[in-house]
N, C-alpha and C positions, 0 to 999 in steps of 0.2 A: 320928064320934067313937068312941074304939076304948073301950070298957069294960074289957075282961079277956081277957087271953091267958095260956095255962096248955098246956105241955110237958110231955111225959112219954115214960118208954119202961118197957117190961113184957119181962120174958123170959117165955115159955111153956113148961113138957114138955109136946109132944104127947100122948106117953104114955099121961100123967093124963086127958087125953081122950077117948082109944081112935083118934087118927089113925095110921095106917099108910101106909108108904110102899106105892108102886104093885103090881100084879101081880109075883109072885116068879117067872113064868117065865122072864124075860128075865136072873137074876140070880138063879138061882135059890142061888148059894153065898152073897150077900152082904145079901138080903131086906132088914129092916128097919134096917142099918148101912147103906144107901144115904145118908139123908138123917140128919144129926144131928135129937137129941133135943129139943134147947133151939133156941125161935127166937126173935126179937126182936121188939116189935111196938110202933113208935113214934109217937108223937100231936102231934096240937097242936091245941087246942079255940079260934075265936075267937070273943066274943060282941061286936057293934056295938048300936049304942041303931041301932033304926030311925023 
């Protein structure tokens, strides 16, 4: 018996974090524009009666 189901989705700035993308030597002209800024990070919570 399903109780509750709850969807979501969150954008993140890494940024605000302090995550950076990988070693600058391989890139080293393009560093932290490697990987965009904002990531998404999407859910779905399910609770059953057991």
């Amino acid at each position: 018996m399903l109780l509750l189901s709850v969807t979501g989705k969150v954008i993140i700035n890494r940024i605000k974090y302090g995550v950076k993308s990988g070693p600058k030597t391989f890139f080293d002209t393009i560093g932290d524009r490697a990987i965009n800024d904002d990531f998404d990070l999407t859910f779905k919570i399910i609770t059953e009666k057991i």
